[in-house]
C-alpha positions as CSV (number, residue, x, y, z in Angstrom):
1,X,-4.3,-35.7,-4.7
2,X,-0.9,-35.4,-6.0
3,X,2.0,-35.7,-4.1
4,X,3.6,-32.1,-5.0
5,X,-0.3,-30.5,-3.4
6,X,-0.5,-32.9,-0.5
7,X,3.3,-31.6,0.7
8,X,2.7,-27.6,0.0
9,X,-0.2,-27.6,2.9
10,X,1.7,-27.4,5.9
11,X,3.2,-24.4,4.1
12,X,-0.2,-22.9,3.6
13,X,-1.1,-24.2,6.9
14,X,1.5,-21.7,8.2
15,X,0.3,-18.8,6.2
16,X,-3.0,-18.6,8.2
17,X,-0.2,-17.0,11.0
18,X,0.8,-14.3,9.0
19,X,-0.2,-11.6,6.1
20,X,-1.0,-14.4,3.3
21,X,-4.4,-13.4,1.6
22,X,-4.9,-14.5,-1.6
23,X,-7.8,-16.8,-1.3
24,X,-7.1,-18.3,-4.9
25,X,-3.7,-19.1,-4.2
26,X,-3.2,-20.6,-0.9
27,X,-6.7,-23.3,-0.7
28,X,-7.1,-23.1,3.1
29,X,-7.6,-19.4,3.0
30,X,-10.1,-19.6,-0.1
31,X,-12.1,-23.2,1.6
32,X,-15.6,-21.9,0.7
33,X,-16.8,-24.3,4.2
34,X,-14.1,-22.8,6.4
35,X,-15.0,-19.6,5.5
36,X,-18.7,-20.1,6.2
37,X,-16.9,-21.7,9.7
38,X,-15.4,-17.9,10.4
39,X,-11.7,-18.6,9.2
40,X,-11.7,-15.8,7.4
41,X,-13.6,-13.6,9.9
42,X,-11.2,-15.1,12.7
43,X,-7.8,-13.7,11.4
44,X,-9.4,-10.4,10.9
45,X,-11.1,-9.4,14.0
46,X,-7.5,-10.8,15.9
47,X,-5.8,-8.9,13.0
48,X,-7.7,-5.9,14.1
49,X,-7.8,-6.4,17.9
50,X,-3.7,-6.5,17.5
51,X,-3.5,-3.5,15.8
52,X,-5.4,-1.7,18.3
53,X,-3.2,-3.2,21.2
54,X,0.3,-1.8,18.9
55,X,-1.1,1.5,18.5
56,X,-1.5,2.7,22.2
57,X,1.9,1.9,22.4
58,X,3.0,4.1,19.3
59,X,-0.1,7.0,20.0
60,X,2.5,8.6,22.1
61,X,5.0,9.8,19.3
62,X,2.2,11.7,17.5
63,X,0.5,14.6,18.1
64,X,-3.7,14.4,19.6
65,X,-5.0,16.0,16.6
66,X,-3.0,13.6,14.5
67,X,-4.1,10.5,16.3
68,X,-7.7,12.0,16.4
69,X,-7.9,13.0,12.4
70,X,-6.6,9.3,11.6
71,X,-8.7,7.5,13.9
72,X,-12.1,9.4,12.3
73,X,-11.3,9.3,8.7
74,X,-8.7,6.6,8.5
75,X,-5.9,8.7,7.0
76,X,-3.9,12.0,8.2
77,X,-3.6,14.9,5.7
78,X,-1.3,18.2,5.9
79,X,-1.4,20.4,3.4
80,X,2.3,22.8,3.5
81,X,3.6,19.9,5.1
82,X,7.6,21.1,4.4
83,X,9.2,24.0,5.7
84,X,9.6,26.2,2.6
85,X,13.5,26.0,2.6
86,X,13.3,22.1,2.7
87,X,10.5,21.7,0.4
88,X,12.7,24.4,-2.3
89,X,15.6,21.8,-1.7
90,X,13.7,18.7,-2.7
91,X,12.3,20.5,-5.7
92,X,15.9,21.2,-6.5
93,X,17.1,17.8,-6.3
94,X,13.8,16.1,-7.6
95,X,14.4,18.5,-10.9
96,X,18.3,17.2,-10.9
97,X,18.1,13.8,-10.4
98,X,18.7,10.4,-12.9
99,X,18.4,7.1,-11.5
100,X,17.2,3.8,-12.8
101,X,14.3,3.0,-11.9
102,X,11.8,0.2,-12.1
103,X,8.2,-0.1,-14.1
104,X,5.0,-1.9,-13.5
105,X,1.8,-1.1,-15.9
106,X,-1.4,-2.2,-14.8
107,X,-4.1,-1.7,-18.2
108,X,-4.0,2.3,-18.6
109,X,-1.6,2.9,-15.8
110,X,1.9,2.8,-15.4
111,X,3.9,3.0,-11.8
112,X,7.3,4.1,-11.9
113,X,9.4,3.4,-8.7
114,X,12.5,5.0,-8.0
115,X,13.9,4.1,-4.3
116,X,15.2,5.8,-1.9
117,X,16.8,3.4,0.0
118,X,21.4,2.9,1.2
119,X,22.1,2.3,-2.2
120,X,20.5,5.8,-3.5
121,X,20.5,7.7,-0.1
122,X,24.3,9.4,-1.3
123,X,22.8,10.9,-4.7
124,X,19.1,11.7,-2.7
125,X,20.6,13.5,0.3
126,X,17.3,15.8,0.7
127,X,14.9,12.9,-0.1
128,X,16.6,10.4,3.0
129,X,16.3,13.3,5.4
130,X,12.6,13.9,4.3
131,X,11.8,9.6,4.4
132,X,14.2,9.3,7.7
133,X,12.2,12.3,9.7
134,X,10.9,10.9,13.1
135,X,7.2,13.1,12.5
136,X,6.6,11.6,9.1
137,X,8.2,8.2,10.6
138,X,5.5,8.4,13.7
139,X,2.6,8.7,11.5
140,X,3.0,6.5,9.2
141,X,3.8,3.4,11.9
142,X,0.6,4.8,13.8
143,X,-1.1,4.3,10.8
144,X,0.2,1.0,10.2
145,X,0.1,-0.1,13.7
146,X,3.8,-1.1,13.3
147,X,6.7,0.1,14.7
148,X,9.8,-0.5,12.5
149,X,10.9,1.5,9.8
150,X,8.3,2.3,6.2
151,X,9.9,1.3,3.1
152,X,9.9,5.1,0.5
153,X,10.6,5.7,-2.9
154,X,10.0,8.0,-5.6
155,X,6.4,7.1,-7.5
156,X,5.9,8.5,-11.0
157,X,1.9,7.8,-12.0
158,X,1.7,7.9,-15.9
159,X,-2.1,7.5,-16.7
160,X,-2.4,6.6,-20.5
161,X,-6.3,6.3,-21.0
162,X,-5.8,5.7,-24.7
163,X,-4.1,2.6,-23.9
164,X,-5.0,-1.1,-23.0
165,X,-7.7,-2.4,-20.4
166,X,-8.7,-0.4,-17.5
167,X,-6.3,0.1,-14.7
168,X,-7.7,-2.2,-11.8
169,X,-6.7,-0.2,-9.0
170,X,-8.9,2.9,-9.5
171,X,-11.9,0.3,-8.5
172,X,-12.2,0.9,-4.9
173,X,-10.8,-1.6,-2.8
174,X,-9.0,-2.6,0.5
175,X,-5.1,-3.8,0.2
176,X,-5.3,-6.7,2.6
177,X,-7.5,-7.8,5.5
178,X,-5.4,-6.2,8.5
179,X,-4.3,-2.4,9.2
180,X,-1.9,-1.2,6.8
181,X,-0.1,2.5,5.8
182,X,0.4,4.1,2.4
183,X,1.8,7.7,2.2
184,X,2.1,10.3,-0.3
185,X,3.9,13.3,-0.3
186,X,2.7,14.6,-3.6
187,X,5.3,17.0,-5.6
188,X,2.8,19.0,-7.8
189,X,-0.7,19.8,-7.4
190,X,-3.1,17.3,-8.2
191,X,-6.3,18.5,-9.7
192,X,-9.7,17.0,-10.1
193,X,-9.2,16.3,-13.1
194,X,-5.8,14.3,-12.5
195,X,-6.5,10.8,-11.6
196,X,-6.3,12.0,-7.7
197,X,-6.3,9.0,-4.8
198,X,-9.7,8.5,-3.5
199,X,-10.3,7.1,0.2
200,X,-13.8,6.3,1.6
201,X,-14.2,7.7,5.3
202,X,-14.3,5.6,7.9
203,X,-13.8,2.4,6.5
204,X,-10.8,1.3,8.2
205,X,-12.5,1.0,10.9
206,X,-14.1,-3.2,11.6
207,X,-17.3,-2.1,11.5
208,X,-19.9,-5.1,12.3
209,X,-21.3,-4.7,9.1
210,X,-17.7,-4.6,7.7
211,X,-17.1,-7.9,9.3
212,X,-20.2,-9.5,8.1
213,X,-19.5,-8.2,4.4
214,X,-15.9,-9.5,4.6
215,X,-17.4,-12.9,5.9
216,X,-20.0,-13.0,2.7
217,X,-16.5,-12.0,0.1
218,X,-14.6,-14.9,2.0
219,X,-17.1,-17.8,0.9
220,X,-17.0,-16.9,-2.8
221,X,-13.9,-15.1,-3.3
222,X,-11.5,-17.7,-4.7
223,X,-14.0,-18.4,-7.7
224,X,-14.5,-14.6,-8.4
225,X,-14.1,-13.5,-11.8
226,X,-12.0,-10.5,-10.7
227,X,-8.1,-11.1,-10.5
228,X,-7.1,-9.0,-7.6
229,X,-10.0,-9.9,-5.2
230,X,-9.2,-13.4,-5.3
231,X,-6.3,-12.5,-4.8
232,X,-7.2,-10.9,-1.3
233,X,-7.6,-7.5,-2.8
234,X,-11.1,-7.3,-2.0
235,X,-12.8,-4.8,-4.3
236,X,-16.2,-3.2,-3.1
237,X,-18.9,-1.6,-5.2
238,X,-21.1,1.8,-4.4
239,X,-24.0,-0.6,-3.1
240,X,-22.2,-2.1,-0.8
241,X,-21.1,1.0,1.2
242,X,-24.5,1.7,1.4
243,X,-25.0,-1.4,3.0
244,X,-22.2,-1.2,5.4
245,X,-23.1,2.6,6.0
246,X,-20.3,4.6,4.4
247,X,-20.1,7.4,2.5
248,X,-18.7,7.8,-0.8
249,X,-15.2,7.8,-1.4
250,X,-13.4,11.3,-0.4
251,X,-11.5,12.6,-3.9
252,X,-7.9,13.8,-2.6
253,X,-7.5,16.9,-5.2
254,X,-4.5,18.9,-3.3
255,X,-1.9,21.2,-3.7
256,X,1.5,20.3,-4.1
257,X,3.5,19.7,-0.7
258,X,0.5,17.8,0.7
259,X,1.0,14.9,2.4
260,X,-1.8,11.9,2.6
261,X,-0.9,9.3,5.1
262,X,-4.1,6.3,4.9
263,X,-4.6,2.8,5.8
264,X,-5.1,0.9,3.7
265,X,-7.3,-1.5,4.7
266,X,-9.8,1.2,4.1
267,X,-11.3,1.1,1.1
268,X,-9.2,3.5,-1.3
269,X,-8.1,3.9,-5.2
270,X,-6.7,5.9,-8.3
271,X,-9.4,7.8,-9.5
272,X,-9.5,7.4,-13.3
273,X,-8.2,10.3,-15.7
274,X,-9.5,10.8,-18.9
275,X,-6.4,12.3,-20.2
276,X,-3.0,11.4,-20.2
277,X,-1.2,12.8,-16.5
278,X,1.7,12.0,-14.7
279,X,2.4,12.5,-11.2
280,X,5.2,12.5,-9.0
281,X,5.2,11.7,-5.4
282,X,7.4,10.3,-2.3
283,X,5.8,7.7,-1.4
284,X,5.8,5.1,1.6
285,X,4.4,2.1,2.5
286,X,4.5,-0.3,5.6
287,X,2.9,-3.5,6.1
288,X,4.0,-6.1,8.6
289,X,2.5,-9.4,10.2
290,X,-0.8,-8.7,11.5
291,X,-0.4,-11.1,14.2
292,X,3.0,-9.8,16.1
293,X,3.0,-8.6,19.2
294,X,6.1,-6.5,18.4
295,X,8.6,-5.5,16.4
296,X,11.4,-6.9,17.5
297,X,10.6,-10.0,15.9
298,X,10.2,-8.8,12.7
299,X,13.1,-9.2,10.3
300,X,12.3,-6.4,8.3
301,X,12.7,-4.4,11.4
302,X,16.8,-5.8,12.2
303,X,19.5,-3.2,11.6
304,X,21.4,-3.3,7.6
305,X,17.8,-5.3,6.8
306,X,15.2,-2.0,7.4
307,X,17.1,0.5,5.4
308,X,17.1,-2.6,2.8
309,X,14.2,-3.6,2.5
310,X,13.8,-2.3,-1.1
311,X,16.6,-3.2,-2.3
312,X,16.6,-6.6,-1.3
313,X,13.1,-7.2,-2.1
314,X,13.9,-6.5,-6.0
315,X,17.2,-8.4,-5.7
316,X,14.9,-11.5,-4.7
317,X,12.4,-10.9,-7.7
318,X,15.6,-10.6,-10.3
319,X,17.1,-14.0,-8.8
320,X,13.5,-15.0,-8.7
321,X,13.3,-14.2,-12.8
322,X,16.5,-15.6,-14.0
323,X,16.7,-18.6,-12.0
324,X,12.8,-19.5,-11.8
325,X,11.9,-18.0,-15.0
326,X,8.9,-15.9,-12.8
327,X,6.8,-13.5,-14.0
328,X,8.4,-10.0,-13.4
329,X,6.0,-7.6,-11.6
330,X,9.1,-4.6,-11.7
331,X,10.9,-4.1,-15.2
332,X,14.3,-2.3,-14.7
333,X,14.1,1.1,-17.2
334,X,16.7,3.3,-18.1
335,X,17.8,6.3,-15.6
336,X,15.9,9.6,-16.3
337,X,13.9,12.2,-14.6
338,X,11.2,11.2,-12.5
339,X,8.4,12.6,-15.2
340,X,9.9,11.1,-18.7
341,X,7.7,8.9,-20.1
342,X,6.9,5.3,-19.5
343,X,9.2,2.7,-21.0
344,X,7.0,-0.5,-20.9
């Protein structure tokens, strides 16, 4: 074995602690024999078990009905969810605004990120107060099963059917093998016909036959022929559900001003278009280590770091690229509104 492998395992030794999951990149993770052992099944039943330990402590700064709705479906949705005066101000400064952004395509698709973070919060007054609202801040880390604060950003969705391969994430699949939150506050109606997000209900939930089908993925998944589920990414097909005894995913065609809070876990995706849409959205994430008690000891949870986290996350991947030479996932594009079209 060379020497450069033989060092980099008490690295990946380390990993099994935390949210690593590609099975292909880090060898422990994808061991075929440890995964028939129950690795694999291990870190996500504690994964699970943890979550369900943070979130009696954070089910207190949400409403019944909320905590209810999410623990059922595995996401919370409000349709009207601003105030009419608040929701006329973010239109106003949505329609205004011209930042620089950042681009990622993925076959058909292309996401646009604009983020709303200290470095844009001065230009995006109505756009911080929406992301820094304690309601919307509640959910989401009940969701997640984190406390801390969600990273948000503007997300443009620019579906281009007449180009490329086909855009991986409208196959239904689950983000990573521990509780996780996406949100979506979604700035125009999106029709059936629109590429709208699809969730399958009830499937953030570890299930027994959830675990057992996650334990059959594990022992194969770093030889499977699909990018993103060896990468962790684990992507489910219709006979499946059947087998684990879920329904079929739930298409998320709303009106403008809704918001979609989900789990990703669950198993979730774009819903492909057959014609060229763009959507606009504030959108939030928040994923932590599945394995912390709390969040005190997470850095992305320190003061100057949280409202950073963003920004110094794509400051990493430009040192990253000029230094390293990497592979850049975000391509800087010129400032414009949020709907121009895609510049990669």
């Amino acid at each position: 074995m060379p020497l450069s492998r033989l060092v980099r395992y008490p690295i990946w030794a380390l990993q099994l602690f935390g949210p690593t999951k590609s099975f292909a990149r880090n060898p422990i993770l994808g061991n075929p024999r440890l995964n028939e052992l129950g690795l694999h099944s291990y870190r996500l039943g504690v994964a699970h078990r943890m979550a369900r330990w943070r979130r009696r402590s954070l089910a207190r700064h949400l409403s019944a009905q909320d905590a209810a709705d999410f623990d059922r479906d595995g996401f919370i949705l409000k349709r009207d969810y601003l105030p009419p005066d608040l929701w006329r101000a973010l239109q106003d400064e949505v329609a205004a605004m011209s930042l620089p952004a950042r681009e990622m395509r993925e076959g058909q698709t292309v996401t646009r990120m604009t983020p709303v973070t200290a470095s844009t919060r001065a230009a995006l007054p109505v756009a911080a107060r929406v992301a820094a609202d304690r309601g919307l801040n509640a959910m989401t880390r009940y969701v997640a099963s984190y406390g801390g604060v969600p990273v948000w950003f503007f997300q443009t969705v620019i579906a281009e059917p007449d180009q490329g391969a086909a855009d991986p994430q409208t196959e239904l699949h689950s983000d990573t093998f521990f509780p996780t939150a996406k949100a979506w506050l979604f700035l125009q109606d999106v029709g059936e016909d629109d590429g709208p997000f699809a969730y399958v209900p009830g499937s953030h939930r570890l299930s027994e036959a959830r675990r057992a089908w996650e334990h059959r993925c594990s022992i194969t998944a770093a030889q499977d022929a699909r990018q993103n589920h060896r990468g962790g990414s684990l992507r489910v097909r219709a006979a499946e559900l059947d087998e684990m005894g879920l329904p079929g995913a739930r298409r998320m065609a709303v009106p403008a001003n809704t918001l979609i809070i989900a789990d990703t876990h669950g198993f979730h995706g774009r819903t492909p278009s057959q014609k060229r849409t763009v959507r606009v959205e504030l959108h939030g994430h928040h994923r932590s280590n599945p394995f912390q008690l709390w969040s005190a000891f997470d850095l992305k949870s320190w003061p100057w770091i949280r409202e950073r986290q963003l920004d110094l996350s794509l400051a990493i991947e430009d040192f990253q690229v000029a230094r390293f030479g990497r592979r850049r996932h975000w391509h800087p594009v010129p400032a414009g509104p949020l709907d121009a079209p895609a510049h990669i």
